[in-house]
One Martini backbone bead per residue (centre of mass of N, CA, C, O) as a GRO file, in nm:
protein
  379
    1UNK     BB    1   0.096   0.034   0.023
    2UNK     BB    2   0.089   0.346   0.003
    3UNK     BB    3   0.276   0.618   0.116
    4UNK     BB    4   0.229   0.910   0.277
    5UNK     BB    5   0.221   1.289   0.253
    6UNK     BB    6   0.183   1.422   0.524
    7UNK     BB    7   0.006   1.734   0.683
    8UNK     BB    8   0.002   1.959   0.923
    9UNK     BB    9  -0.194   2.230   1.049
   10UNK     BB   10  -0.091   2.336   1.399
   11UNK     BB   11   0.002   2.611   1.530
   12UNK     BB   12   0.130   2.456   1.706
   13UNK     BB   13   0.468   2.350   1.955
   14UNK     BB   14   0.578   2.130   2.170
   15UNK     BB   15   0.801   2.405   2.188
   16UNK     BB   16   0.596   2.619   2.287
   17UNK     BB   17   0.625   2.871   2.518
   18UNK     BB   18   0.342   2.997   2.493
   19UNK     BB   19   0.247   2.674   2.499
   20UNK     BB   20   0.251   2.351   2.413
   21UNK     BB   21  -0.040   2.184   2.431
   22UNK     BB   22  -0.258   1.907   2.364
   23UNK     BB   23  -0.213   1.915   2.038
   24UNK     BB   24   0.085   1.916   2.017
   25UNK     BB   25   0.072   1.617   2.160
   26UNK     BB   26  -0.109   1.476   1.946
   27UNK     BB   27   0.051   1.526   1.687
   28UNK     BB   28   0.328   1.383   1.802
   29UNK     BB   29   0.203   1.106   1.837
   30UNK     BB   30   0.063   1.023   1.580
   31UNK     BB   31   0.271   1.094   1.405
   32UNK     BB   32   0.537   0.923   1.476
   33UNK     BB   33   0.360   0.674   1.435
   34UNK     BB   34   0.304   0.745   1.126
   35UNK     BB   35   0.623   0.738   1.048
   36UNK     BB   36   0.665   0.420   1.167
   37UNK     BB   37   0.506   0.333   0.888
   38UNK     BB   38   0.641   0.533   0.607
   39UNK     BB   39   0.540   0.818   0.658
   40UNK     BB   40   0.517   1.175   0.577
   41UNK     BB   41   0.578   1.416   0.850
   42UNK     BB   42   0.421   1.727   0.872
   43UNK     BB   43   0.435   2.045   1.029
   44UNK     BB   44   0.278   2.395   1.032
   45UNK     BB   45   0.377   2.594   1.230
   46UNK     BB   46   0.428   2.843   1.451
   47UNK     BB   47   0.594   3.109   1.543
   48UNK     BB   48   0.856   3.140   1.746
   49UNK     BB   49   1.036   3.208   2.031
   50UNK     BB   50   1.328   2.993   1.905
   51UNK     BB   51   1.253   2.875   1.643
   52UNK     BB   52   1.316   2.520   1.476
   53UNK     BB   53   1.345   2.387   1.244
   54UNK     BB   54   1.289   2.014   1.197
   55UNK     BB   55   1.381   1.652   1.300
   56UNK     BB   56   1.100   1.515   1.507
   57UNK     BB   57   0.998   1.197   1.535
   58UNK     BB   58   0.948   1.172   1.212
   59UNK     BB   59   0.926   1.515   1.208
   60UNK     BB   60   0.848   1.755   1.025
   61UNK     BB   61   0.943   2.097   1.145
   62UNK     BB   62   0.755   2.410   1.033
   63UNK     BB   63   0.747   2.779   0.965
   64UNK     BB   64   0.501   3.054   1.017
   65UNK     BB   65   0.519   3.403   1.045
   66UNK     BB   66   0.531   3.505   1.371
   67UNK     BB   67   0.790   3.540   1.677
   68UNK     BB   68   0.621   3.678   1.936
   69UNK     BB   69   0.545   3.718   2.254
   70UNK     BB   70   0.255   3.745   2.086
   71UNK     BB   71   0.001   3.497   2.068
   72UNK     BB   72  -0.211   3.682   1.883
   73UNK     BB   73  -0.021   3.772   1.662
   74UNK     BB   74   0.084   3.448   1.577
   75UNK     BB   75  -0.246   3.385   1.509
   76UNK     BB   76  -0.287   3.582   1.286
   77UNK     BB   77  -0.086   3.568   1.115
   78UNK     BB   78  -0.101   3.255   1.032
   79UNK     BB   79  -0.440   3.258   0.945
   80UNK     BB   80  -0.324   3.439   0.698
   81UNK     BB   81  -0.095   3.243   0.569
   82UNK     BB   82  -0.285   3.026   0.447
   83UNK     BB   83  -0.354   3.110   0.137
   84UNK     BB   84  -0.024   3.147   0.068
   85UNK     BB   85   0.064   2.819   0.163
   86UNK     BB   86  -0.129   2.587   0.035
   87UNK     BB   87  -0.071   2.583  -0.234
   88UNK     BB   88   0.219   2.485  -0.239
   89UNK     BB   89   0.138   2.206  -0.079
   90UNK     BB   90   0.278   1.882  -0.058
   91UNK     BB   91   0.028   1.631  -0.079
   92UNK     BB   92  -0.229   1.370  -0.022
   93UNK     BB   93  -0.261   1.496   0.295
   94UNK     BB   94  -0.476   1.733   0.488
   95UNK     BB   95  -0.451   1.835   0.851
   96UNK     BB   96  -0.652   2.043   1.012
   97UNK     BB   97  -0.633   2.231   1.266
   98UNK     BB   98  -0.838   2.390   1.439
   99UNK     BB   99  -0.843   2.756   1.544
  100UNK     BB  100  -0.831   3.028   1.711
  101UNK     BB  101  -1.135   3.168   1.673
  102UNK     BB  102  -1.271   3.077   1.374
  103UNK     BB  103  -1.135   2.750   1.323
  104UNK     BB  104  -1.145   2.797   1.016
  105UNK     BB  105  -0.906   2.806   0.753
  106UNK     BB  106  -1.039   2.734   0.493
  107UNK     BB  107  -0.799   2.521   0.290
  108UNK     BB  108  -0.993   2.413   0.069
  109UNK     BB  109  -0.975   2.686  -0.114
  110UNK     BB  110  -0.641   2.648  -0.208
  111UNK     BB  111  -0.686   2.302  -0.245
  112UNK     BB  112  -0.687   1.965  -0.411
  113UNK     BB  113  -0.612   1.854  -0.140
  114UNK     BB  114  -0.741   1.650   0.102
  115UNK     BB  115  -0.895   1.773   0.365
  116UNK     BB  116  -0.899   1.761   0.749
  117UNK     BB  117  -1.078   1.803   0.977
  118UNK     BB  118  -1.018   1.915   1.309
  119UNK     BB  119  -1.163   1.989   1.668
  120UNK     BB  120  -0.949   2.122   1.836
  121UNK     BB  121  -1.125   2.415   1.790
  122UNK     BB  122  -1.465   2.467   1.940
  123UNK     BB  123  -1.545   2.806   2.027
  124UNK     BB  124  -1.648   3.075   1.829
  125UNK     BB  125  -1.890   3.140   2.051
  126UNK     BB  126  -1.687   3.237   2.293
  127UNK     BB  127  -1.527   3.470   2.109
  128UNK     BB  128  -1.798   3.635   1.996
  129UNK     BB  129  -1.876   3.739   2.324
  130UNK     BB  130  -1.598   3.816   2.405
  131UNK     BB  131  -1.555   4.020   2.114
  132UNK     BB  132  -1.796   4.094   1.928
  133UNK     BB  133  -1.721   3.867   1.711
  134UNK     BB  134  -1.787   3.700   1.407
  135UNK     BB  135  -1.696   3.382   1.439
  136UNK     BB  136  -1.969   3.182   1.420
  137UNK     BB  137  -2.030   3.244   1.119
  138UNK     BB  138  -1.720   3.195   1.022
  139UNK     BB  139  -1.740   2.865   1.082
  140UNK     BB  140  -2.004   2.775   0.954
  141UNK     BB  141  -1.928   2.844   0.688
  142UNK     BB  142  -1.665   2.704   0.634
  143UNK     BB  143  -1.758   2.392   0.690
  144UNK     BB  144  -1.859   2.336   0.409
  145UNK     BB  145  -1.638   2.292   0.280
  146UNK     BB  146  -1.564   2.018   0.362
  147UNK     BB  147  -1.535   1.633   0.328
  148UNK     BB  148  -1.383   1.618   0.622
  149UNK     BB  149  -1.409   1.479   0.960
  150UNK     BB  150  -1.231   1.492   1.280
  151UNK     BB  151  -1.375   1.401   1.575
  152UNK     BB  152  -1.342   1.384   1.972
  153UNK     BB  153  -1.687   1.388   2.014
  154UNK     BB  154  -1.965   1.299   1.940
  155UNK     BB  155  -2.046   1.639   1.963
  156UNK     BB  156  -1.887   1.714   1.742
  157UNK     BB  157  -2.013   1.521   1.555
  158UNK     BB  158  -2.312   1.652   1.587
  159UNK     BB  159  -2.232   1.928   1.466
  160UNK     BB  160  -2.088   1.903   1.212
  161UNK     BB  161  -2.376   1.760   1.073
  162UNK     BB  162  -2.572   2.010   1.137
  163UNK     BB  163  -2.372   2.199   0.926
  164UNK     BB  164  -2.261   1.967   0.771
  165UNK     BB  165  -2.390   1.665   0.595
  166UNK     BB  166  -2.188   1.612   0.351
  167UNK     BB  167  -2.003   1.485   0.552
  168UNK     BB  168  -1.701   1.279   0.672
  169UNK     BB  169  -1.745   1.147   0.998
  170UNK     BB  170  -1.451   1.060   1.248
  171UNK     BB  171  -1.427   0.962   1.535
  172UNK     BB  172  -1.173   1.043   1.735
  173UNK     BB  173  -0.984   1.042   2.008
  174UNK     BB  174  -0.769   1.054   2.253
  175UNK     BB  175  -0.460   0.980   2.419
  176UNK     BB  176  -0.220   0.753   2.604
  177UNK     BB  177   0.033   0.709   2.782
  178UNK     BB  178   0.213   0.452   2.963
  179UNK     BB  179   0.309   0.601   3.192
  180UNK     BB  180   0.069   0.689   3.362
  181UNK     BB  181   0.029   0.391   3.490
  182UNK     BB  182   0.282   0.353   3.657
  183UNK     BB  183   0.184   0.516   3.842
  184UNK     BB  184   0.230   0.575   4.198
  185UNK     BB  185   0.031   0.606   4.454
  186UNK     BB  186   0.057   0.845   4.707
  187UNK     BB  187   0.027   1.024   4.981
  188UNK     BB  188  -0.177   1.232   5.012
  189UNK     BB  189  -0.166   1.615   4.997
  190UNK     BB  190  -0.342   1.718   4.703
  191UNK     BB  191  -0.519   1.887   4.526
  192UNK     BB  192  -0.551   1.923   4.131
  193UNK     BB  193  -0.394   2.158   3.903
  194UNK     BB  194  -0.352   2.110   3.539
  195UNK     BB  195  -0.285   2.411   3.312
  196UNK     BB  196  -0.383   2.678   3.155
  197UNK     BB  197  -0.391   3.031   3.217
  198UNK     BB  198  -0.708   3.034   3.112
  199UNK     BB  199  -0.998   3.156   3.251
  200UNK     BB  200  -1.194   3.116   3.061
  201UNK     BB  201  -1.172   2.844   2.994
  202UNK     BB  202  -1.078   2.703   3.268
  203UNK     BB  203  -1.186   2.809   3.542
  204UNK     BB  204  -1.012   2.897   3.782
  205UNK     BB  205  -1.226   3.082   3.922
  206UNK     BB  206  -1.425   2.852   4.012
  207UNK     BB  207  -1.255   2.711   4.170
  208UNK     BB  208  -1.150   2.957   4.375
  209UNK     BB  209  -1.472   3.007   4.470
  210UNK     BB  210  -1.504   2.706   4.562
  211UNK     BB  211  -1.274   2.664   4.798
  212UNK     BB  212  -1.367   2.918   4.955
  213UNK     BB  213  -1.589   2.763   5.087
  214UNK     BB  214  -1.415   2.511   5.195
  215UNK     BB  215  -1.146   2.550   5.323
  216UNK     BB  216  -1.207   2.527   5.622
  217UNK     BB  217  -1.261   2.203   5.583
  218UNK     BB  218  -1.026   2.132   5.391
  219UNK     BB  219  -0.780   1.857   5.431
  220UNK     BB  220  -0.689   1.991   5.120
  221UNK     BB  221  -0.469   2.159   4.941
  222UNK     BB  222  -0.428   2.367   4.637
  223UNK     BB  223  -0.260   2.309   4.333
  224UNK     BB  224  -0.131   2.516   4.106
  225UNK     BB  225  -0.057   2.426   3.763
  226UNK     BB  226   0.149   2.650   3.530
  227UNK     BB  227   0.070   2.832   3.235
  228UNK     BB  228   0.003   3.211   3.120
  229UNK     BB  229  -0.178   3.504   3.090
  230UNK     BB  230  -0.336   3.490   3.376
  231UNK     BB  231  -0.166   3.462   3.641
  232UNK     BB  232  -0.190   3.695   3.759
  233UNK     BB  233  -0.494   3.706   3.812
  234UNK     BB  234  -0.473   3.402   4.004
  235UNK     BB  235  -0.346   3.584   4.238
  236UNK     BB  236  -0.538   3.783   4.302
  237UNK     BB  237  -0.767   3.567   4.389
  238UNK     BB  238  -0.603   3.444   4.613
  239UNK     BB  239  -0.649   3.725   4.783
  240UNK     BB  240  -0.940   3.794   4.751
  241UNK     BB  241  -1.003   3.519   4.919
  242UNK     BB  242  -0.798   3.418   5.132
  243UNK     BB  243  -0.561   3.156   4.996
  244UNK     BB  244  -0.263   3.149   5.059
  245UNK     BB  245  -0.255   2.893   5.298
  246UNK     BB  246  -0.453   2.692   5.066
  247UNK     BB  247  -0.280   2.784   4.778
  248UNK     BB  248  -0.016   2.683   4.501
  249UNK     BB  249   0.213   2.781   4.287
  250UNK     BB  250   0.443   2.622   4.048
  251UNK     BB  251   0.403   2.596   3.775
  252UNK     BB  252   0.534   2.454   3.564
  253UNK     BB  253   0.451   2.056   3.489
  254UNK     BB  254   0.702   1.857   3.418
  255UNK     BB  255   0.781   1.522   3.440
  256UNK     BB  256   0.860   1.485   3.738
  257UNK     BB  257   0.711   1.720   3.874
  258UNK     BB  258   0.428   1.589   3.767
  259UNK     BB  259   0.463   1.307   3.914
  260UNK     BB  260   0.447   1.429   4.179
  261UNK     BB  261   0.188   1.558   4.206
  262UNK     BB  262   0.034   1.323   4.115
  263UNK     BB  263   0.114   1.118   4.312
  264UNK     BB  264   0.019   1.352   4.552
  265UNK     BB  265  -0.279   1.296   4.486
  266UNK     BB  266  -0.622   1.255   4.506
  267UNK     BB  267  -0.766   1.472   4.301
  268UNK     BB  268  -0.815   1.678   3.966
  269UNK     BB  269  -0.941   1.971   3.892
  270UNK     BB  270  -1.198   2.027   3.619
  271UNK     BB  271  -1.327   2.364   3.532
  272UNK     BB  272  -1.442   2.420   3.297
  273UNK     BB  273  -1.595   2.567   3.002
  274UNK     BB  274  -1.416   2.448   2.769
  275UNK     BB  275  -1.358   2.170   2.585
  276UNK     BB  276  -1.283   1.911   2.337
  277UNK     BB  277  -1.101   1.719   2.553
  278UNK     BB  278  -0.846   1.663   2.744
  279UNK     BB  279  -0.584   1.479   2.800
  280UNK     BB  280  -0.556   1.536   3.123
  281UNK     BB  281  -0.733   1.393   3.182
  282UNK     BB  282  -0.630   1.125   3.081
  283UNK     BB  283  -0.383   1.114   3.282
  284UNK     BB  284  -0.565   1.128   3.514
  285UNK     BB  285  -0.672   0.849   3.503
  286UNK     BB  286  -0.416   0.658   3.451
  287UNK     BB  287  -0.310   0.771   3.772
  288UNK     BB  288  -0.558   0.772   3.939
  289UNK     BB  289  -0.744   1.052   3.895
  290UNK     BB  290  -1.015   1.188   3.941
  291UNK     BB  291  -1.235   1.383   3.867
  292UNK     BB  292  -1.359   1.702   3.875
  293UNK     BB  293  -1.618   1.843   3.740
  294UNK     BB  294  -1.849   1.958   3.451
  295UNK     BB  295  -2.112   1.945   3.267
  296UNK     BB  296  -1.990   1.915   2.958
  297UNK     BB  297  -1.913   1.824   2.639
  298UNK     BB  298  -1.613   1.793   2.621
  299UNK     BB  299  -1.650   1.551   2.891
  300UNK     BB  300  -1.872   1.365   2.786
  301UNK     BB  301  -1.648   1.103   2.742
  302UNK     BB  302  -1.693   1.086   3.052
  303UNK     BB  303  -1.733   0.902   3.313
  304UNK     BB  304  -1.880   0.925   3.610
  305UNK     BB  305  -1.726   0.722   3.776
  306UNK     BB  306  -1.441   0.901   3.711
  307UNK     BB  307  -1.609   1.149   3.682
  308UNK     BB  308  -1.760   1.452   3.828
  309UNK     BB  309  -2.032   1.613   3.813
  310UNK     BB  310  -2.144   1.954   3.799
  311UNK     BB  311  -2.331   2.169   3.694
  312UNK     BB  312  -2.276   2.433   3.461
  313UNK     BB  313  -2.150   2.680   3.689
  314UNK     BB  314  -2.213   2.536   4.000
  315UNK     BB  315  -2.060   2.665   4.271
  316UNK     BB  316  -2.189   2.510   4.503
  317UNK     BB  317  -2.194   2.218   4.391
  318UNK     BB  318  -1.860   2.245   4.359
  319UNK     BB  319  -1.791   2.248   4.633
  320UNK     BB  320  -1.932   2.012   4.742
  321UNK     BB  321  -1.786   1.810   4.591
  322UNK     BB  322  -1.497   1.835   4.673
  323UNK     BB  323  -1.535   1.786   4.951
  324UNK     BB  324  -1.633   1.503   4.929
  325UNK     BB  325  -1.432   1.377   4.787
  326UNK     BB  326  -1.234   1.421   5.036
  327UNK     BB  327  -1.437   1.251   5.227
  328UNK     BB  328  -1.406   1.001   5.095
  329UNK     BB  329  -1.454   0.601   5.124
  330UNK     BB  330  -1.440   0.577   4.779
  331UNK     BB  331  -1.185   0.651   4.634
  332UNK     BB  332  -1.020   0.451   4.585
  333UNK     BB  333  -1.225   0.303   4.374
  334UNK     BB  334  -1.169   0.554   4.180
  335UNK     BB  335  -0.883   0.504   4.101
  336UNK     BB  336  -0.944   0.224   3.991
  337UNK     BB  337  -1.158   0.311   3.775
  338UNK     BB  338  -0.983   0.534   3.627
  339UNK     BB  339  -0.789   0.312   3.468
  340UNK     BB  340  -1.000   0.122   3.342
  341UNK     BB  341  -1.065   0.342   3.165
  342UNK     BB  342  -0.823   0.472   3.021
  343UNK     BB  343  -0.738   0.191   2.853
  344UNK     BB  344  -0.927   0.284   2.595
  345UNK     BB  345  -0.683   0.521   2.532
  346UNK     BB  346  -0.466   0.485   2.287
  347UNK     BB  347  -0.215   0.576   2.014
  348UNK     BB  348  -0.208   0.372   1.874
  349UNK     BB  349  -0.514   0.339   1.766
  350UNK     BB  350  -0.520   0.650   1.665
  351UNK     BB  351  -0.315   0.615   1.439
  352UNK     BB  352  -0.499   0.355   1.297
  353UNK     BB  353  -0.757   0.587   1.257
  354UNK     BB  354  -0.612   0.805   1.094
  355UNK     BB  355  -0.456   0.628   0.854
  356UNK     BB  356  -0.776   0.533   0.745
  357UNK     BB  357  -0.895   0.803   0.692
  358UNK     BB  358  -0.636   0.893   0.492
  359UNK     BB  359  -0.716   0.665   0.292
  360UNK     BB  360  -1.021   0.760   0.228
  361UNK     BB  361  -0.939   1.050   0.114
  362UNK     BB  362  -0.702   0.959  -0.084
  363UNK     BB  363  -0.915   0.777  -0.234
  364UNK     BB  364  -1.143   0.982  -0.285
  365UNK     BB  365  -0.958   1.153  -0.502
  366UNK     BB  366  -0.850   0.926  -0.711
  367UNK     BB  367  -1.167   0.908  -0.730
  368UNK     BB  368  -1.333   1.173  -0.783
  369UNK     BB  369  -1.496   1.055  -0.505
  370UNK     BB  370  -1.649   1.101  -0.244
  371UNK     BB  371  -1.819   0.929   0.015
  372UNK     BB  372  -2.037   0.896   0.157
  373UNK     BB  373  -2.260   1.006   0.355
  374UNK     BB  374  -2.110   0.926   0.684
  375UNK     BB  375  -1.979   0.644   0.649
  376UNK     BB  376  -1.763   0.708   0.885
  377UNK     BB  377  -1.947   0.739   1.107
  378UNK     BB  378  -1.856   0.762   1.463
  379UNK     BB  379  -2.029   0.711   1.810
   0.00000   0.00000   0.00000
């Protein structure tokens, strides 16, 4: 079977200094991946400060756009980029990753190269509120063009297909590394938040308000790990609870570190107010470490037994269930179920799931014709 010339067009790169969040760790494994299966993958991200194109896990990573230290002018000028470097781009298929804030680069309008849209941003009704500008008419408008899309969970898919019928959309999760299996758990000593500091998306505001109602009561002091735009907020906010003497912020966790936290976690808060998906939720039930969280779109993928969840940002019942999860004599139970849900996702799978639908793209454009609509829908 011929092997494919495959391109991501990724936003992100698991170097960048500025994000390096989920997508690009989720690029990073699929791609290595397939590289290792024979297919020439190449990743074409913005720049970003100190980036140097390369050759890393058998994918070729290239820059486009303006690398400065302002992660919002280095997203505008990419996705303002992608018009006049996509006619250029040589490949049997083309994977974008839609990009924040208006999700679609529109690539299929500039080559006839078979596009395949990623959910990996689907957010443009959040963006278009906060900046009141039509981000999310711009959203619906461009989905049209695709004639594939690889959705995240079932609700993206189903959302996919209510606004572009004919296309062909195939679920496909995130996975997670053996590594995280492996960790073993140690006496708690702290509930844990572990992400991105943008407080919009994060919800770490409402994490913070509901600490704030039970901290007095509360067995175990909260970790805040990360890094991004809202640090400053997030310090303010815990002053203004205040929370100095049970919220500690860490910075970004990595490697070992990350290894330290997870492990001496007794449980995960993970209070979004939007995902796609999710990878770190996914590597903490790996770890034993059930969530508590909000039941939203994003983390529907996640079964109640072991994700928590309040009513969609109801910080009053969202302070009483971590309360009550710090105080459960059924935790064991809980991480021990946590671990045996995460084993259902693998990167293997996903790579070979990725694989075969680049398959069905590459093989649907060299005969002249889409298949069916839908045929590949997987709920």
């Amino acid at each position: 079977m011929k092997k494919l010339n495959i391109v991501f067009l990724d936003f992100d790169d698991i170097k960048n200094p500025l994000l390096g969040a989920g997508q690009a760790k989720a690029t990073l494994e699929v791609g290595k991946r397939l590289a290792e299966k024979g297919h020439t993958v190449t990743v074409i991200a913005s720049k970003y400060p100190g980036y140097k194109s390369r050759k890393e896990n058998g994918i070729n990573y290239k820059h486009i756009g303006v690398g400065t230290n302002n992660i919002k002018l280095n997203n505008l000028i990419y996705i303002l980029s992608i018009p006049f470097i996509t006619p250029f781009i040589n490949a049997d298929v083309i994977l974008e990753c839609f990009t924040a804030p208006v999700s679609t680069l529109f690539s299929p309008l500039f080559t006839k190269i078979p596009v395949i849209g990623l959910s990996t941003s689907f957010e443009a009704e959040r963006f278009s509120q906060k900046y009141h500008l039509p981000f999310a008419a711009i959203e619906k408008f461009g989905m049209r063009f695709y004639k594939y899309f690889i959705a995240l969970t079932d609700y993206f898919g189903e959302k996919i297909q209510q606004v572009n019928p004919n296309t062909t959309v195939k679920v496909i999760p995130e996975g997670v590394e053996e590594a995280f299996f492996t960790y073993k758990s140690k006496k708690a000593k702290h509930i844990l938040f572990i992400g991105r500091f943008d407080i919009g998306q994060k919800g770490i505001d409402l994490l913070l308000e509901a600490y704030a109602k039970i901290a007095k009561k509360a067995p175990y002091p909260l970790i805040i790990a990360g890094k991004g735009p809202d640090e400053e907020a997030i310090k303010e906010l815990i002053k203004k609870y205040g929370l100095t003497n049970s919220v500690k912020m860490v910075g970004p966790a990595f490697g070992k570190k990350k290894e330290k936290y997870m492990t001496e976690a007794l449980f995960v808060a993970l209070p979004s107010r939007n995902e796609t998906f999710s990878c770190f939720a996914l590597e903490a039930l790996a770890s034993k470490l059930p969530i508590v969280t909000f039941d939203i779109p994003g983390l529907s993928w996640t079964d109640r037994t072991v994700a928590l969840k309040a009513p969609a940002f109801d910080v009053d019942t969202y302070a009483k269930l971590l309360l009550a999860t710090m105080q459960s004599k059924n935790i064991q139970t809980l991480k021990n179920k946590a671990r045996i849900y995460a084993r259902k996702f693998t990167w293997n799978d996903v790579a070979d799931e990725f694989e075969e639908f680049f398959y069905l793209a590459y093989n649907g454009a060299q005969n002249k014709k889409a298949p069916m609509k839908g045929v590949a829908y997987e709920g």
